[in-house]
Structures are given as C-alpha cells and as structure tokens.
N, C-alpha and C positions, 0 to 999 in steps of 0.2 A: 608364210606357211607355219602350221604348229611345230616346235618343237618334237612330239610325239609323232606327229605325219611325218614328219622329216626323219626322225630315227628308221619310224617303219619301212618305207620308201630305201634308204640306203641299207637295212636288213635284206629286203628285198634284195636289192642289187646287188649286193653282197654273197648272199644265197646264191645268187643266178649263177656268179662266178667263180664261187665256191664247186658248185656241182658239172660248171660247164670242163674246169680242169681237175678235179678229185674224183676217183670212184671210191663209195662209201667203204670198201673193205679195206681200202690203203690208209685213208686215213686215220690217228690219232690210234697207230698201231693195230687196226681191227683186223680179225681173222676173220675168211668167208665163212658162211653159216657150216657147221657139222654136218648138219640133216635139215631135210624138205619139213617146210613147217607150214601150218595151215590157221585159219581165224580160228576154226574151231579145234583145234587142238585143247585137249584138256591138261589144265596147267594148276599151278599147288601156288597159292599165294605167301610165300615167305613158309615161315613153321608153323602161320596160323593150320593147318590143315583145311584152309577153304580153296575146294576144287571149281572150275570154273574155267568157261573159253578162253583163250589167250584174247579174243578182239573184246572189250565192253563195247554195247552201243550209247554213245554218247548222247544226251538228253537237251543239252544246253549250249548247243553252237549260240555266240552273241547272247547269253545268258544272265540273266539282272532282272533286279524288279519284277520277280514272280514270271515270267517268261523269254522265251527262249527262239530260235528259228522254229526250231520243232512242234513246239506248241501251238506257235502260230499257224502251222499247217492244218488244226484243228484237231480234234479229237478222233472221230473217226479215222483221218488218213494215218496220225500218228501213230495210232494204237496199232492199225495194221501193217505198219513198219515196224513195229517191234514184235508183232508176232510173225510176220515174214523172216525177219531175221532168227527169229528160234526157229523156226519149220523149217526154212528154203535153205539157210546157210550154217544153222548149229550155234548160233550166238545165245549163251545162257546166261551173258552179264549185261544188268542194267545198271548206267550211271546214272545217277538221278544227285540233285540238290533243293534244297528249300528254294534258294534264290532262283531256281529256274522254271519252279510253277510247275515241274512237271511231273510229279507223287502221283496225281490221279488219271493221268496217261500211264505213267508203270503199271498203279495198283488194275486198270482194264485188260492190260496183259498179260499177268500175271496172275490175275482168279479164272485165266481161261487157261492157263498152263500148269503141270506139276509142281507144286509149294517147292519141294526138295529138290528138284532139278536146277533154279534158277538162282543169281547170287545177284542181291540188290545193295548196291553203295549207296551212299547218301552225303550228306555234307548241310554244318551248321557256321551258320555266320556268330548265333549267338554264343559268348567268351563268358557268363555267367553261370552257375551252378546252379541257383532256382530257374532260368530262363532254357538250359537247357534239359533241364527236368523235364518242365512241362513239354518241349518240343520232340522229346523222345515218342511221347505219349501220342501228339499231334501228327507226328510223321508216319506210326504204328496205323494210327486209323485213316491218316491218308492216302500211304501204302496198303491198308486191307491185309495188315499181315500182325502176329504175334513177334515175331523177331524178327530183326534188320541184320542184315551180315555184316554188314559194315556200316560205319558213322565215323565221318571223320571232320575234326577242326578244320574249318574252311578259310583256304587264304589267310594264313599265317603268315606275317611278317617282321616280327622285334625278337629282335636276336635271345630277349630274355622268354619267349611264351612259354617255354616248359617251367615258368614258377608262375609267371604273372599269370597265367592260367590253371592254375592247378588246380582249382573249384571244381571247374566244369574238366577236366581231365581224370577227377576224380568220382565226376558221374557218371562217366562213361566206364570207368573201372566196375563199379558199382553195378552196371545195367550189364557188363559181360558175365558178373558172377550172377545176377541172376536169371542171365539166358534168354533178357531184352535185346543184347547185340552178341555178334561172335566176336567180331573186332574192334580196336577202333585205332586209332591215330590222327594223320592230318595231311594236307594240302599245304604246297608250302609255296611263297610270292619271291622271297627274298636268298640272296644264298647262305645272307646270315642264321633267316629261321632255319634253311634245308639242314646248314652243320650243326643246328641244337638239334634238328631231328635228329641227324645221324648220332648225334650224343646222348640222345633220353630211350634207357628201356622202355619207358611205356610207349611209343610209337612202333605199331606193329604193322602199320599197313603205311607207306608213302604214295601220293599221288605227286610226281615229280615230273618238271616240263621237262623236255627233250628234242631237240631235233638238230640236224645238222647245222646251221646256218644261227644259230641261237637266239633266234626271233621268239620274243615272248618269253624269254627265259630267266632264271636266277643270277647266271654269268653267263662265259663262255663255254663250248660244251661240254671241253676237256676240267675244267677246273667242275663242273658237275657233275661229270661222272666219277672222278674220283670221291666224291660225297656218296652216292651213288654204290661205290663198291664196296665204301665202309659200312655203308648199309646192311648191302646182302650178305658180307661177313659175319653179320650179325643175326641174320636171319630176318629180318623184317621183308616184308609183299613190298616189291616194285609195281608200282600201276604206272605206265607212261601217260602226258599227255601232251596238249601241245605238238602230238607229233609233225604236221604239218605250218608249224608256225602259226595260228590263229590265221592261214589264209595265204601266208606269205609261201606257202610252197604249194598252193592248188592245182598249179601248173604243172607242177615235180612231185606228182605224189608216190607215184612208185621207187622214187630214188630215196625219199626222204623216209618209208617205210622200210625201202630196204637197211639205212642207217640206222634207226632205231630198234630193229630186228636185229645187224651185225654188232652193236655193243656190247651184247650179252647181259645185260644187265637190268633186261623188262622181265618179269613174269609174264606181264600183260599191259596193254594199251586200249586206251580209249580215243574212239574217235567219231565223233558226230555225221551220221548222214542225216542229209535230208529228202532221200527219195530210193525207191527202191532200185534204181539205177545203178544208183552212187554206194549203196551198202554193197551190191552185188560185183562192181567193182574193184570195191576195197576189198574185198573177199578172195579177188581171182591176182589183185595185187600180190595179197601175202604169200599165197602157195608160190607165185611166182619167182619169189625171193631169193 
C-alpha cells in the first residue's frame, strides 16, 4: 500500500473514532454556536469589507490540470448548479482557480446574475511577477468581469514565501490599488507557510484547511487553529476548507460542519457539491447546526 493511501485510510479511521466518542462542542474547548446560522448568511470577510454567503460554492472537488469533478459534469449541468445555488439557496460565493478549469463555468453564471451581488475568489499557481500579470489579465477575460474580489497565492508551502515571492505579491498590491482586485492573499499547504501567513500584513484574506479529524491538513487541529486566531486578531478573512477532509468525512458530514461552524473562527467555508442534491443538503446541514 502507498504510503499516502495508508495515512488517508488511518485518518479516516481515526476520524471515525474521533467523532464516534467527541461531540464537536466538547472538544479543544469549543462553545455551542450563540445563534442559528445559515449558508446564506451574509458574512464580512476579515476588514477587507467584502460581504458575501458564509457557504462558497466550491468549483474544484479533485481539482488539477485545468479540471475538476464539477467541470466534468459539463457545462450546461454545472453552470446550473451554480445558478441554483444563487436562486434556490442564497449562495453568492464562487470558488473558482486557474488549476481547476473552471473561469468559464463561473463567468456563465455570473453574466446571468447581478455583477455586484456575487463575490468571485480565484487562485494562482503562478509565483512570478511578469507571469502573474499577465494571468490577472487572463482570468478577467475568463471570468467576463472587470474586477476579481479576490486572488489568491495558490498552495503555498516554504516557510520563507512572503520574501521568496514578493514580486508577484507585489502585483497583486498593485492590481488592488488600481481596482483590478479587492483583495488578495493565499492558500496555504504547509503549517510553516500558514505561520508566515499569520505573520505577513499583506495577507488579507486566508483559505485555511480545517476539519476535525485533520485530514488533508497543515497539522493537528488544535495547533491550527491557534494560527487561526492569530489571524483573526489581526483582522484578516478566514475562508475554511477542507471541511470534510477531501472525502475522509463524506460519511459525517453534518458533524464535521458542525465543528467547523463551532470553532468560531471561519467567516466562511467552501465546499464543493456536485449535484443539486448534495448543495441542498449542505444547506439544510448548516441551519441545522
């Protein structure tokens, strides 16, 4: 067995018996939620002032090499998933990345919808400053939009990226002064990169993994969530993801949202459906909470 299959597998396992004796409020000190909360609750991402659902719809389940689950459902079906989820359930965040192929599935739902209502993330592999110029440019006409809400440095990993990148950090500074993007920041792989995040002003917005069982994660949870708090101390947008482990918690999906909802420490989460079943699900999850 792979090494990797073998992690996942006892994550898994791990998970299972994690949630078969924890309920998520007990654990790692968490209080039950305040108040009844819902996908579409409208939520403030950090101090950036960008308002937006608490749920994103996630674009890139299995996502690499230009496509994703979702893509593969085709163009017609996809696009009517994400305009379902604006109409039926109040979902007005799209996740979206280069790597996932799927710019021009957003950009068909979004010229049938209110420019100002909806808030489009996006995410760059390229760590260059001429390369992500040009793909600012590229994403704009892929998206079918004048400005991006968000762009963020995709899967960050060395503990030094806030120097070793500072080019392309600094074009993204650049494209928010001139009203190309609102925000920017990054996505982070490592727990090393997450603490330069939590240490560099310029990251305004984190896409950080999350979920009980710490499948697919930085570290363990506890040791991420305190990254996590230093954050929000800061004022920077928490966007979760990962919530359900890449899979490892499919089975437990209500428990594992309910832990990522009791941390206190998302503005908002992304999470990939692939059918209007399964967004309308996750939807009756969260109120549930």
């Amino acid at each position: 067995m792979l090494r990797r299959d073998f992690l996942r597998r006892s994550a898994k396992g791990l998970g299972a018996a994690w949630l078969a004796s924890n309920s998520p409020a007990s654990v790692l000190g968490l209080e039950p939620l305040a108040k009844k909360v819902t996908a579409h609750d409208e939520v403030v991402l950090g101090k950036t002032g960008i308002r937006t659902s608490r749920l994103a719809m996630g674009t890139g389940t299995v996502g690499f090499g230009g496509a994703s689950n979702q893509t593969r459902m085709g163009s017609n079906p996809f696009t009517k998933l994400l305009l379902d989820g604006y109409h039926e359930n109040g979902l007005r965040f799209f996740d979206t990345a280069d790597s996932y192929g799927s710019h021009p599935n957003v950009r068909e739902a979004v010229k049938q919808l209110p420019r100002d209502k909806v808030v489009i993330m996006t995410k760059s592999d390229t760590r260059d400053a001429a390369g992500l110029r040009r793909n600012l440019d590229r994403y704009r006409r892929e998206l079918g939009v004048d400005m991006i809400d968000i762009v963020l440095i995709h899967c960050v990993t060395e503990v030094d990226w806030t120097t070793r990148y500072r080019g392309a950090m600094d074009v993204l500074s650049e494209a928010k002064e001139k009203g190309v993007i609102r925000a920017h920041g990054c996505s982070c792989h490592t727990i090393e990169a997450l603490r330069a995040a939590a240490a560099s002003p310029w990251v305004e917005i984190d896409l950080v993994r999350l979920n009980p069982i710490g499948s697919h994660m930085d570290a363990d949870p506890s040791t991420v969530l305190k990254e996590i708090q230093k954050m929000r101390a800061d004022g920077k947008g928490i966007v979760g993801m990962k919530i359900l482990g890449q899979g490892d918690l499919r089975d437990r999906p209500a428990e594992a949202i309910r832990y990522g909802l009791s941390t206190g420490v998302l503005d908002a989460f992304t999470i990939g459906a692939e059918s209007r079943k399964e967004q309308d699900g996750l939807t009756r999850m969260i109120a549930a909470a």
